[in-house]
C-alpha positions as CSV (number, residue, x, y, z in Angstrom):
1,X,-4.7,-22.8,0.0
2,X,-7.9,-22.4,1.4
3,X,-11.3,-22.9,-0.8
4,X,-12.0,-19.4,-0.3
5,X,-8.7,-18.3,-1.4
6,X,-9.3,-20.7,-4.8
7,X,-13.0,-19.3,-5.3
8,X,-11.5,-15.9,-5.2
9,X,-9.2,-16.9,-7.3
10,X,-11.4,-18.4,-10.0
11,X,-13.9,-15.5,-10.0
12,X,-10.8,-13.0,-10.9
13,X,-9.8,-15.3,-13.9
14,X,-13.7,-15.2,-14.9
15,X,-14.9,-11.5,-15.4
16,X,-18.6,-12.8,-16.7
17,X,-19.2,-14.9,-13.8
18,X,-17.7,-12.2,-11.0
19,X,-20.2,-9.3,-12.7
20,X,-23.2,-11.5,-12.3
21,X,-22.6,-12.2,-8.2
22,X,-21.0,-9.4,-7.7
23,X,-24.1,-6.9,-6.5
24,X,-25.2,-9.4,-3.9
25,X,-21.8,-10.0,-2.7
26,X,-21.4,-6.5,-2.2
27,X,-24.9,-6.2,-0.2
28,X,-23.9,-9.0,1.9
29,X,-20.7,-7.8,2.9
30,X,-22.3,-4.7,3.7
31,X,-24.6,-5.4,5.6
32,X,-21.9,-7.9,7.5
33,X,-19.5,-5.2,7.8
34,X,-22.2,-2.3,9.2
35,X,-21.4,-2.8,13.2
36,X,-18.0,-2.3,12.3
37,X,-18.1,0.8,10.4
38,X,-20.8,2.3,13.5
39,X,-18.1,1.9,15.7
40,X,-15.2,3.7,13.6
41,X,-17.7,6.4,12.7
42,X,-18.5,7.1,16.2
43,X,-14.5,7.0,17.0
44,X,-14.4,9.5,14.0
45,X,-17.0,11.6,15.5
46,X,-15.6,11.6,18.7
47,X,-12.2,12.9,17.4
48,X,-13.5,15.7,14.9
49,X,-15.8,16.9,18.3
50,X,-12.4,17.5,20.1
51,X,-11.0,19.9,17.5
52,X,-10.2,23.2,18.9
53,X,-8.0,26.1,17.6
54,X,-4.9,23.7,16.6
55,X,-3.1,22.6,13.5
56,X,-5.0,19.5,11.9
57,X,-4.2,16.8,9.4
58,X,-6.9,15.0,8.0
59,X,-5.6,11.7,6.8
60,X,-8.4,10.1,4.9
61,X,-8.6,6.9,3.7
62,X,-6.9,5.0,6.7
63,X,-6.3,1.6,6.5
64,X,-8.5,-0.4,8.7
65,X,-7.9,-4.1,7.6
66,X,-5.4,-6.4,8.1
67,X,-3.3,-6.4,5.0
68,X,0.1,-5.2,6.4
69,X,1.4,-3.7,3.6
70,X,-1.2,-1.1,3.6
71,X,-0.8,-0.9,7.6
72,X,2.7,-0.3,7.3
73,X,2.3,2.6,4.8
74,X,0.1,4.3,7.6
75,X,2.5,3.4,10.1
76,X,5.2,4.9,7.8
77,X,2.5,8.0,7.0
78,X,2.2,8.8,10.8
79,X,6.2,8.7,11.2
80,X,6.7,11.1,8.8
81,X,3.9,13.4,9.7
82,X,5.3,13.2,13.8
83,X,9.0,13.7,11.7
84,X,7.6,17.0,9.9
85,X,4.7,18.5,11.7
86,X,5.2,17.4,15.2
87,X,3.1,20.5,16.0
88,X,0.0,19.2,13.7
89,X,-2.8,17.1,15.6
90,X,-3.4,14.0,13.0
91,X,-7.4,13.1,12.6
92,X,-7.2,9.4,10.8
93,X,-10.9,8.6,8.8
94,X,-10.8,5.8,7.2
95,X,-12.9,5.3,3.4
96,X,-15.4,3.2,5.2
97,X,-16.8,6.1,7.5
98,X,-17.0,8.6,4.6
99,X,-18.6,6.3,2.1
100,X,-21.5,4.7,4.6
101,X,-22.0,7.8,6.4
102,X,-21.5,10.7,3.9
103,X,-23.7,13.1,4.6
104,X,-22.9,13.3,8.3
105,X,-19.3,13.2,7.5
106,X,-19.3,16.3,5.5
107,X,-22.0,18.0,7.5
108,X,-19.3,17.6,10.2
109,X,-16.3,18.5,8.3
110,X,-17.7,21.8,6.9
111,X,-18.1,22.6,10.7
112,X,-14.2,21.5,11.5
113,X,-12.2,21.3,8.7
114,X,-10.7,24.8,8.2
115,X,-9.0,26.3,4.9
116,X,-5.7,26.6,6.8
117,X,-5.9,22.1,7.1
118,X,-3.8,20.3,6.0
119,X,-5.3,17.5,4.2
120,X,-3.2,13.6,3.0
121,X,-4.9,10.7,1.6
122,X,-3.1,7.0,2.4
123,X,-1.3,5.5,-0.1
124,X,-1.5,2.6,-2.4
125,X,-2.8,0.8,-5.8
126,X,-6.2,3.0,-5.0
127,X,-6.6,5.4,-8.1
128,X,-8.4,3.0,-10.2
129,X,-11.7,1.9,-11.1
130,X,-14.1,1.5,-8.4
131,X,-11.6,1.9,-5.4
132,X,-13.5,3.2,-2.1
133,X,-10.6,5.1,-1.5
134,X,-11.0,6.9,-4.8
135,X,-14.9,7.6,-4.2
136,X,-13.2,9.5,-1.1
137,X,-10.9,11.5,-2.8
138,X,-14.0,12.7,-5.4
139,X,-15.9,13.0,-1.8
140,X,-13.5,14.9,-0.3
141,X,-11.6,17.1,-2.8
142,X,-15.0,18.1,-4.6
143,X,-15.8,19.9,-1.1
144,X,-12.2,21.2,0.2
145,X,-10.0,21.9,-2.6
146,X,-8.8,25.0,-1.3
147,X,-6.7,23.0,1.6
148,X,-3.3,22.1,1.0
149,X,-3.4,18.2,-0.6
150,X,-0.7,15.6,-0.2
151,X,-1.7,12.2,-2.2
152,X,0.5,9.6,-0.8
153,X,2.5,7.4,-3.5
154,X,-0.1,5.8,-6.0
155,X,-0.2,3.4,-8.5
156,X,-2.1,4.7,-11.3
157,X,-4.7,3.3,-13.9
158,X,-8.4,3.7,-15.2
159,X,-10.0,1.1,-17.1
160,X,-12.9,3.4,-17.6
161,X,-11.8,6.8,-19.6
162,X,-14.5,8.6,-17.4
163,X,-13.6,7.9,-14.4
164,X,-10.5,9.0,-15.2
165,X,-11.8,12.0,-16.5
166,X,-14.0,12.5,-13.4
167,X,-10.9,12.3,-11.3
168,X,-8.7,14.7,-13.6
169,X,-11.9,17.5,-13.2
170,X,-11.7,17.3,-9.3
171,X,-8.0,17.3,-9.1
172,X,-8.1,20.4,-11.3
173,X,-10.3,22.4,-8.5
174,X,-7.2,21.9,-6.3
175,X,-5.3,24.9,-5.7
176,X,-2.6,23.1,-3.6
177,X,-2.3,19.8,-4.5
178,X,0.8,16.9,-5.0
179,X,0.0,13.8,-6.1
180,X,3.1,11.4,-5.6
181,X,3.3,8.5,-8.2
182,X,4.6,5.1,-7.3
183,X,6.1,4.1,-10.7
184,X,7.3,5.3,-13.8
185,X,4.0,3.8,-15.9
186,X,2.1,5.4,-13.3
187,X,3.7,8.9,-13.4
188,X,3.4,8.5,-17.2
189,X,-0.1,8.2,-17.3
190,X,-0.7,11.0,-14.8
191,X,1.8,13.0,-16.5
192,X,-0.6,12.2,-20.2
193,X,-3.6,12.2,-18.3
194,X,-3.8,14.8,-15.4
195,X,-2.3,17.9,-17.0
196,X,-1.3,21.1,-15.1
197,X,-1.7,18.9,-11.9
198,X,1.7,19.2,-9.6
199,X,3.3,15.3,-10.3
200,X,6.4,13.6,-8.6
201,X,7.8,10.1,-8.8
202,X,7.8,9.0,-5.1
203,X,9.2,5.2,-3.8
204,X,6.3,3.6,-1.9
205,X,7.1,5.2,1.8
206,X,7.2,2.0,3.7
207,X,10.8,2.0,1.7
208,X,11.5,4.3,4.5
209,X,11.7,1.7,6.7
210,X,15.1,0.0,4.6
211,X,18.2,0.4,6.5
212,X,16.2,1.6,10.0
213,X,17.2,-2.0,11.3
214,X,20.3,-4.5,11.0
215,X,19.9,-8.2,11.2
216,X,22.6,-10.9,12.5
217,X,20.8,-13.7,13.4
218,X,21.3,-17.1,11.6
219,X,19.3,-17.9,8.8
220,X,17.7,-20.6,6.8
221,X,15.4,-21.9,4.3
222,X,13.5,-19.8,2.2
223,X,10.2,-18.2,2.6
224,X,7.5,-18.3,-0.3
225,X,5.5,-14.7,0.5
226,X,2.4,-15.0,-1.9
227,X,-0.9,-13.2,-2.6
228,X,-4.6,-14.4,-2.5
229,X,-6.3,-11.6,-4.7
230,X,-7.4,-10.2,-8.3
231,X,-3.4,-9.2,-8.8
232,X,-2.3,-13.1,-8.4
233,X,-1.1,-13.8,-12.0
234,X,0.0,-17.7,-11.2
235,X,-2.2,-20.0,-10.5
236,X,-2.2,-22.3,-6.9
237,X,-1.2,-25.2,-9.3
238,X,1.7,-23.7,-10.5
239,X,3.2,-22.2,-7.3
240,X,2.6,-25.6,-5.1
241,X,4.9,-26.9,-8.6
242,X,7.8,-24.7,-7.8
243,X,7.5,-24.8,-4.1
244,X,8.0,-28.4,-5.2
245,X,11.0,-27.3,-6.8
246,X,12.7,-25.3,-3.9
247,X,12.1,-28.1,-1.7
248,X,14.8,-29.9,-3.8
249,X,17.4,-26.9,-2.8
250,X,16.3,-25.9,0.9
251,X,13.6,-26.0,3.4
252,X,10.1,-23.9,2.7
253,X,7.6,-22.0,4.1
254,X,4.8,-20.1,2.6
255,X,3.8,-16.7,4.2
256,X,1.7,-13.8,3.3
257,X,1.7,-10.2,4.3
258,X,-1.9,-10.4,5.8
259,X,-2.2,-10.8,9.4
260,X,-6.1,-12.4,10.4
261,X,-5.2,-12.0,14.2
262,X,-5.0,-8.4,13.8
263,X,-8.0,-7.5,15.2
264,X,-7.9,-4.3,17.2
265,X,-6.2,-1.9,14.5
266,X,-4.1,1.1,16.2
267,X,-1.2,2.8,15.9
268,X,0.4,0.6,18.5
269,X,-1.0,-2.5,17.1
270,X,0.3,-1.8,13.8
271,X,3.7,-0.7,14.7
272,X,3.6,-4.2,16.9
273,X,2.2,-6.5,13.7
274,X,4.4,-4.8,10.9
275,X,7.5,-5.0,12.8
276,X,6.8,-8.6,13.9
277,X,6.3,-9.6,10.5
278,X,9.4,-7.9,8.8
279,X,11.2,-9.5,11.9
280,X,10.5,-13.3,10.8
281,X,11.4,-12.3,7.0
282,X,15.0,-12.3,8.6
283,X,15.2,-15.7,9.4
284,X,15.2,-16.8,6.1
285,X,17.7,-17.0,3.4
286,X,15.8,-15.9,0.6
287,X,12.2,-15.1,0.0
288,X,10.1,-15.4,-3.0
289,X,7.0,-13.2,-3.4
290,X,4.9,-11.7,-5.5
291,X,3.5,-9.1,-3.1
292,X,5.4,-5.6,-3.6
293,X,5.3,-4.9,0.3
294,X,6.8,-8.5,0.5
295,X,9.6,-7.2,-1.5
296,X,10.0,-3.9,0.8
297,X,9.5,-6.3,3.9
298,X,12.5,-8.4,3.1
299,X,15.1,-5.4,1.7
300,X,14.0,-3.7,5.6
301,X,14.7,-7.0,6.7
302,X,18.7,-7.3,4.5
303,X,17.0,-10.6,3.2
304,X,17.6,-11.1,-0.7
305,X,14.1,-11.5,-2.5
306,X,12.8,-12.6,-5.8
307,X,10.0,-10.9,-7.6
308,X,7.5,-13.0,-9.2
309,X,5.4,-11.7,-12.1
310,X,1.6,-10.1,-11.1
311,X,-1.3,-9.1,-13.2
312,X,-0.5,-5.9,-13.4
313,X,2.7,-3.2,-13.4
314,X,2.5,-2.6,-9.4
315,X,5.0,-5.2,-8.4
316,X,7.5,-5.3,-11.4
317,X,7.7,-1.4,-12.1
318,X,8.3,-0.9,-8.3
319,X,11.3,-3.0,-8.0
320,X,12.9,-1.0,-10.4
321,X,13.5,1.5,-8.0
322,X,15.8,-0.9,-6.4
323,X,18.0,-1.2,-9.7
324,X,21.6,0.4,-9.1
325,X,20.9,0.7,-5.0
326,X,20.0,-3.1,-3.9
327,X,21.3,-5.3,-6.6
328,X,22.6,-7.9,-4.4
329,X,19.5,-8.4,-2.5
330,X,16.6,-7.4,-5.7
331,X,16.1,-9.6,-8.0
332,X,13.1,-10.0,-10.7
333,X,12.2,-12.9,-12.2
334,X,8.9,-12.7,-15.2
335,X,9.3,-16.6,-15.9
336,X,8.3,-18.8,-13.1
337,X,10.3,-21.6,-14.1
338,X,13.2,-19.8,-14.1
339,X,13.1,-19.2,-10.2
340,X,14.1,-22.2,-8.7
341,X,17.8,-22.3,-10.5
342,X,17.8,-18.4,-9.8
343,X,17.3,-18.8,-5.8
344,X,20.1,-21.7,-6.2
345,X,22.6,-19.5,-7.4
346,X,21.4,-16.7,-4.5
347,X,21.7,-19.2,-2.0
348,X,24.6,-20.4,-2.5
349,X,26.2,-16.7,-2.7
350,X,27.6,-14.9,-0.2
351,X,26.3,-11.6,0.6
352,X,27.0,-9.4,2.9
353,X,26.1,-5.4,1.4
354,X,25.2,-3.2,3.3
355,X,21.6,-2.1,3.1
356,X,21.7,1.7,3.7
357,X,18.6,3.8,4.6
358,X,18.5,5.7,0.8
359,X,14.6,6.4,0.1
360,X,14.0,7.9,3.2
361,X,17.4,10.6,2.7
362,X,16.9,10.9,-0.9
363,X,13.1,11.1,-0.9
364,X,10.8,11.5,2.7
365,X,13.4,13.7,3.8
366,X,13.0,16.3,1.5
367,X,9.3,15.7,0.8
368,X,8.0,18.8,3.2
369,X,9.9,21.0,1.3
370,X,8.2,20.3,-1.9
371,X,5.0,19.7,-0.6
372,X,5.5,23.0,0.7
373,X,6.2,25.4,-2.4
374,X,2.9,24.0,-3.8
């Protein structure tokens, strides 16, 4: 692992320290960023200045960055937009553009953005503390909540009671609003939390994507898939132990779901990347991850995965939707040392279920309808 990977790492496991550099971390990687954001607000600008008389979906909070899991939930967002309102024109503004440039954003969307709009925010682990993408939503919603408002799958959870209260009184302006939950904890607490606001439980819609695609090629080894962030609940230490470990039953690689030579983000690019990546999933015989759109990646890919523990509930109440549906290829494992003996006993299986395309018939496909008697 790299040193910045580590620092990153040791700044999550010590709150005092990360508060203190914090502010001029965040100044620095403003200022770093600002060319960047320019350009997308000038792509932004030049977009919204094309609107004529036609049907428009705003889709705020567009990834931008190279975290595939969050550019395969646009690329999934997209498909089912072009799947359900092929006759919609889709305007993508990502949080970036609307938090540095806020008064010209909304200047300009009070000119375009039309009660009869449809508006979606991207999915995610983004309705928490702090988020840009939840600064957005308070942005946005505050202004138009007389649109019709689809909130992509989310996983759920305020540290701070008022910002969760400041969320629950903008939601409440919304006259047509659904808000799709990611997990059971997660639709529990907006259930407690957000009250009189229209709730479903929704899979995460890159789940869509499972059963689109059948794999034959040979496989070996297995793949360790593991995150770099504030979510990472074992340390470098303890993975490069049981990486150890499955060395003793097969060959291994270490992956992530980021992709650094991403640089021109696009809908093309993305569909390219994600793809791609989900591609060299299959040539593996098992991975091991910790990142829930690893998980996703390797059921879309028919490759059985373990789930390692995280810091929070995102990963391990989100492969429970694949109890009863993917048991032969889903399995969750909350003790690290346990892994090793499990992915022996995987390996050394044979397997060959079916993987049948179920979230996207059970779920996506029907999600218009209900969005629709909002």
């Amino acid at each position: 692992m790299d040193l910045k990977n580590k620092i990153t790492f040791f700044l999550n496991k010590n709150k005092n320290i990360k508060k203190i550099i914090k502010i001029p971390v965040i100044y620095f990687r403003s200022v770093k960023s600002y060319p960047k954001v320019k350009k997308m607000f000038a792509r932004v600008c030049s977009d919204i200045n094309t609107i004529e008389k036609e049907n428009i979906i705003w889709y705020f909070c567009a990834p931008e960055h190279n975290n595939l899991g969050d550019l395969a939930q646009r690329m999934c967002i997209e498909n089912w937009c072009k799947e359900n309102y092929s006759n919609f024109r889709v305007i993508e503004i990502p949080s970036a553009v609307v938090n540095r440039f806020n008064k010209k954003m909304l200047d300009l969307m009070k000119k375009y953005l039309k009660e009869e709009h449809v508006i979606i925010f991207q999915s995610g682990y983004t309705m928490t503390d702090g988020h840009p993408d939840d600064k957005v939503r308070l942005t946005i919603l505050n202004e138009f909540y007389k649109n019709r408002v689809l909130i992509f799958p989310q996983t759920i959870l305020y540290e701070n009671n008022n910002n969760m209260l400041s969320m629950y009184e903008t939601l409440k302006k919304c006259e047509r609003l659904l808000l799709l939950t990611r997990d059971q904890l997660s639709y529990d607490y907006a259930s407690q939390n957000f009250k009189g606001i229209n709730i479903e439980l929704f899979p995460d819609i890159v789940t869509t994507l499972i059963g689109k695609k059948v794999y034959s090629q040979e496989r070996n080894g297995i793949a360790l898939c593991v995150r770099n962030d504030g979510e990472k609940y074992y340390s470098y230490g303890e993975i490069s132990a049981l990486e150890n470990d499955l060395r003793k039953i097969s060959s291994v690689n270490v992956t992530d779901t980021n992709d650094r030579e991403l640089i021109d983000i696009n809908s093309n690019s993305i569909q390219t990347a994600v793809w791609k990546k989900i591609d060299t999933f299959a040539n593996y015989k098992l991975m091991i991850t910790d990142r829930y759109h690893g998980t996703i990646f390797s059921l879309i890919s028919n490759t059985p995965v373990i789930v390692m523990k995280t810091k929070d509930h995102k990963v391990s109440t989100g492969v429970k939707w694949f109890k009863n549906i993917y048991d032969d290829y889903a399995f969750y494992c909350d003790d690290i040392k346990n892994i090793s003996n499990l992915a022996s006993n995987i390996i050394s299986s044979q397997n060959n279920t079916e993987i049948k395309p179920y979230f996207k018939r059970e779920y996506y496909d029907k999600l218009k309808s209900i969005f629709e008697k909002i």
